[in-house]
DSSP file (Angstrom, degrees, kcal/mol; ACC not computed):
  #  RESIDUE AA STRUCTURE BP1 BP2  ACC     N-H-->O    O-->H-N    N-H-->O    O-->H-N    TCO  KAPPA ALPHA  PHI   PSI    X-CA   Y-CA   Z-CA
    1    1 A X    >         0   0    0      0, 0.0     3,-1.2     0, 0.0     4,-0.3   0.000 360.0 360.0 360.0 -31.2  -15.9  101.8   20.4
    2    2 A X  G >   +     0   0    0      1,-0.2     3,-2.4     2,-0.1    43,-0.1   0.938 360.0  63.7 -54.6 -35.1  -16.7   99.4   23.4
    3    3 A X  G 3  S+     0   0    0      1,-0.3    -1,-0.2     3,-0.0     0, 0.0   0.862  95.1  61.9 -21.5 -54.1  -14.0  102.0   25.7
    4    4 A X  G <  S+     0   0    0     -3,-1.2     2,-0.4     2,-0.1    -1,-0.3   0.622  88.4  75.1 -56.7 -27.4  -16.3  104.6   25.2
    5    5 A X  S <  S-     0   0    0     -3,-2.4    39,-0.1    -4,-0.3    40,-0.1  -0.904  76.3-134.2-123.6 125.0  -19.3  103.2   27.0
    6    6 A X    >>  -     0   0    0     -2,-0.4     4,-3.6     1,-0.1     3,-0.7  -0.373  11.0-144.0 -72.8 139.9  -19.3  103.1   30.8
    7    7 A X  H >> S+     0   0    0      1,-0.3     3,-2.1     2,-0.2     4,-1.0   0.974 106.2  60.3 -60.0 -51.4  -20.6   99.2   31.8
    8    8 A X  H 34 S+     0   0    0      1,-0.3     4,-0.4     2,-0.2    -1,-0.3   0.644 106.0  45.4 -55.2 -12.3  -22.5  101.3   35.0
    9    9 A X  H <> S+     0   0    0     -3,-0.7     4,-0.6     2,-0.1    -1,-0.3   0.812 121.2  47.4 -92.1 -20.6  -24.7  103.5   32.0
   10   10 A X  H << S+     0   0    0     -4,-3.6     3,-0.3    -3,-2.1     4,-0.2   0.990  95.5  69.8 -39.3 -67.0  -25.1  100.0   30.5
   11   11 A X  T  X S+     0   0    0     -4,-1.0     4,-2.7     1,-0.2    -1,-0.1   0.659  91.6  50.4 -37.9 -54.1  -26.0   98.2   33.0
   12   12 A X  H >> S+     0   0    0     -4,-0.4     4,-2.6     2,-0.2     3,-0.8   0.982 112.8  45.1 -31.4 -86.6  -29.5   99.4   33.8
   13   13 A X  H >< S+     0   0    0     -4,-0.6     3,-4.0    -3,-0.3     5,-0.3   0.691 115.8  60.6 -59.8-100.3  -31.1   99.1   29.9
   14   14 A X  H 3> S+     0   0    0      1,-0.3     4,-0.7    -4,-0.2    -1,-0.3   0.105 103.9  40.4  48.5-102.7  -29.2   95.8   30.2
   15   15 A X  H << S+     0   0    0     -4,-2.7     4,-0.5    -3,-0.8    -1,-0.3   0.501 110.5  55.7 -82.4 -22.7  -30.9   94.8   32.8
   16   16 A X  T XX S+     0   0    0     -3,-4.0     3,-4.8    -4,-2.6     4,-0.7   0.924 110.7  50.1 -71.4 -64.6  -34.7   96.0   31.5
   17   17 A X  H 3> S+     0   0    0      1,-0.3     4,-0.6     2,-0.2    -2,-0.2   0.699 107.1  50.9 -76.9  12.6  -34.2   94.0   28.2
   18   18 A X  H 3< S+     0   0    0     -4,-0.7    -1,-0.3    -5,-0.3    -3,-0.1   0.574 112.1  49.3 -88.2  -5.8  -33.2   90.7   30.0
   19   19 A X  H <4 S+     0   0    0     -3,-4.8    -2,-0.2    -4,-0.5    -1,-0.1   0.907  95.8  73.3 -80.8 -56.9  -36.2   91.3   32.0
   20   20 A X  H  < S-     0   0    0     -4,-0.7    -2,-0.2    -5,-0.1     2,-0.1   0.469  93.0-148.6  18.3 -48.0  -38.0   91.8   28.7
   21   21 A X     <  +     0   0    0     -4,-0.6    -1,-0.1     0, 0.0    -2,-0.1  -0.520  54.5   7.3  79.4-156.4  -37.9   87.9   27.9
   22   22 A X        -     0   0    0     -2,-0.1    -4,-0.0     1,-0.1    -3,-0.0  -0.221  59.8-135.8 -65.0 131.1  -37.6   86.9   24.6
   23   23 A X        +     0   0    0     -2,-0.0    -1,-0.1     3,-0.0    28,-0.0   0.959  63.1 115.6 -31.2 -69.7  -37.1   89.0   21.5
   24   24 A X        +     0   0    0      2,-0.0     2,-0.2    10,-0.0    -2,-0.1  -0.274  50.2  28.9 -83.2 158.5  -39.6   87.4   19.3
   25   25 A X        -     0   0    0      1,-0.2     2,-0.3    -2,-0.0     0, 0.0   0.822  54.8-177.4 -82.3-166.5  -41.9   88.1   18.0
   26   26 A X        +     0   0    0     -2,-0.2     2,-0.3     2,-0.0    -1,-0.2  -0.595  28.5 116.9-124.5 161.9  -42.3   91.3   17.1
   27   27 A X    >   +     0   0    0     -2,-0.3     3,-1.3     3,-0.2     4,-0.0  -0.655  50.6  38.7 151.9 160.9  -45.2   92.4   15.6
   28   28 A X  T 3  S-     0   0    0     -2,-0.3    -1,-0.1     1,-0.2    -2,-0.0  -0.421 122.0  -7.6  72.4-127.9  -48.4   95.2   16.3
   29   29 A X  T 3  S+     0   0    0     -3,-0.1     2,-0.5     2,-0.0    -1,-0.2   0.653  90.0 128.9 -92.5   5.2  -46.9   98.2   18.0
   30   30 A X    <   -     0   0    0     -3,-1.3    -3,-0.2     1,-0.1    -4,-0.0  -0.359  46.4-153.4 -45.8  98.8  -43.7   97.4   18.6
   31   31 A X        +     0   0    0     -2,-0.5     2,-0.1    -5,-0.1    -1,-0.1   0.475  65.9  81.3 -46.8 -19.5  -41.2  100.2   17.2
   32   32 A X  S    S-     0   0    0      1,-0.1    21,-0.2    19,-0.1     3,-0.1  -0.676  79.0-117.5-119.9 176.6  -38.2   98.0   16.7
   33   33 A X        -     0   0    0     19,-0.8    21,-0.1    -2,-0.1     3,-0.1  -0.188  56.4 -77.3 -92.4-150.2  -37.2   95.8   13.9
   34   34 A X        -     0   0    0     19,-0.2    -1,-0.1     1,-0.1   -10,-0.0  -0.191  66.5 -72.2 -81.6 173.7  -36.7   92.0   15.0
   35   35 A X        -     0   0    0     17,-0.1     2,-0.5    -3,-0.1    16,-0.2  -0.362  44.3-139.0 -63.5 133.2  -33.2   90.8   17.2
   36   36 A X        -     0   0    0     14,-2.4    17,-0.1    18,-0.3    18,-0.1  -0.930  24.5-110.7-101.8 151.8  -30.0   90.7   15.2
   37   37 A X        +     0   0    0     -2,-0.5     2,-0.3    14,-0.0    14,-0.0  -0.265  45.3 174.3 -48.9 136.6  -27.8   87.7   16.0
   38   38 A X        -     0   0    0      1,-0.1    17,-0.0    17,-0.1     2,-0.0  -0.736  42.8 -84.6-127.1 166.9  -24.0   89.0   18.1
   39   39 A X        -     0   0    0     -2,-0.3     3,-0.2     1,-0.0    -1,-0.1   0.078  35.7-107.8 -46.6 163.9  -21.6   86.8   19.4
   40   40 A X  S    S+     0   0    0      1,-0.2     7,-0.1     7,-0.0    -1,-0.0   0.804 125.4  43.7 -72.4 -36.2  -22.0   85.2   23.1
   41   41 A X  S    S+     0   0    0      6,-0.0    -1,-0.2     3,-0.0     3,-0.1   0.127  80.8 146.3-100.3  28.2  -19.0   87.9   23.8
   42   42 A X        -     0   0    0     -3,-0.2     2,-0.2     1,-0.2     3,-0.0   0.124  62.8 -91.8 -53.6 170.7  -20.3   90.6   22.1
   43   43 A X     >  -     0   0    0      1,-0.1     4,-1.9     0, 0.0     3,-0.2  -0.548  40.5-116.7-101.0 140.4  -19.4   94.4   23.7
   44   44 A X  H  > S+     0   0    0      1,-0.2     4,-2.9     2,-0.2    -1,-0.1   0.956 118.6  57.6 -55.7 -51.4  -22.4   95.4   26.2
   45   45 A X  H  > S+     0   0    0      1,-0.2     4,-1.3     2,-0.2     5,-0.3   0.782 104.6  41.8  -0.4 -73.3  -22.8   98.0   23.9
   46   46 A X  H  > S+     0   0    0     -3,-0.2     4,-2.8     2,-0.2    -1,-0.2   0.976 111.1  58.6 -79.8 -53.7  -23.3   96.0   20.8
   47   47 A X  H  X S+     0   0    0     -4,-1.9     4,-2.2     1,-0.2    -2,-0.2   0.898 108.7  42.4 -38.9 -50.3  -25.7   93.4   22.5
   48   48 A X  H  X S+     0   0    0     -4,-2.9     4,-1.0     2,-0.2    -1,-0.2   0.958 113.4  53.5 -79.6 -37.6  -28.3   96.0   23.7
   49   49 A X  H ><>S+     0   0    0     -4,-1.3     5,-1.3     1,-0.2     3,-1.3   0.986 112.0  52.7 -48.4 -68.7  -28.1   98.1   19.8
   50   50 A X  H 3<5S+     0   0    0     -4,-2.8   -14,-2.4    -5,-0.3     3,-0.3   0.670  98.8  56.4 -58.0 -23.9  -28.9   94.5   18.5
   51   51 A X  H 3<5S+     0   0    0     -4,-2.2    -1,-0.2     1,-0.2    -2,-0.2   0.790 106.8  56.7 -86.9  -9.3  -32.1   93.7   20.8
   52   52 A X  T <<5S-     0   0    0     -3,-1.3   -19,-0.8    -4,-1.0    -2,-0.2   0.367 123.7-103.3 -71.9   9.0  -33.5   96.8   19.2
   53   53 A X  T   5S+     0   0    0     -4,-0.4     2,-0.3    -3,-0.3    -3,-0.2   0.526  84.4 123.4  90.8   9.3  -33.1   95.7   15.4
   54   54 A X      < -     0   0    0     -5,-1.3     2,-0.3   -21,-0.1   -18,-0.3  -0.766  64.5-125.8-125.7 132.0  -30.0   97.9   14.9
   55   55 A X              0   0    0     -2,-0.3   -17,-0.1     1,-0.2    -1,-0.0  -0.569 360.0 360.0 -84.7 160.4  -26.9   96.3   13.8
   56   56 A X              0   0    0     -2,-0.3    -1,-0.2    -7,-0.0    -9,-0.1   0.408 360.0 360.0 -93.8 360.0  -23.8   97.0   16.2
């Protein structure tokens, strides 16, 4: 599936949650559920799914 996803529509959301800081915690009004663990070489793709609580 990583083919599918151009890095340049990545890049952007990317680049918000690495401003973002740290996952944790979570808590109050925060919509998503907590970070799942990927790999260091995860697909951009999978990485960005996974700082929203969503497994890749």
């Amino acid at each position: 599936m990583e083919g599918r996803w151009d890095p340049e529509v990545l890049a952007g959301p990317l680049a918000a949650m690495r401003r973002a800081g740290a996952g944790e915690p979570r808590g109050g009004r925060v919509p998503f559920a907590a970070v799942v663990e990927v790999d260091a070489d995860a697909a951009d793709i999978d990485r960005l799914v996974s700082w929203y609580g969503r497994k890749p």
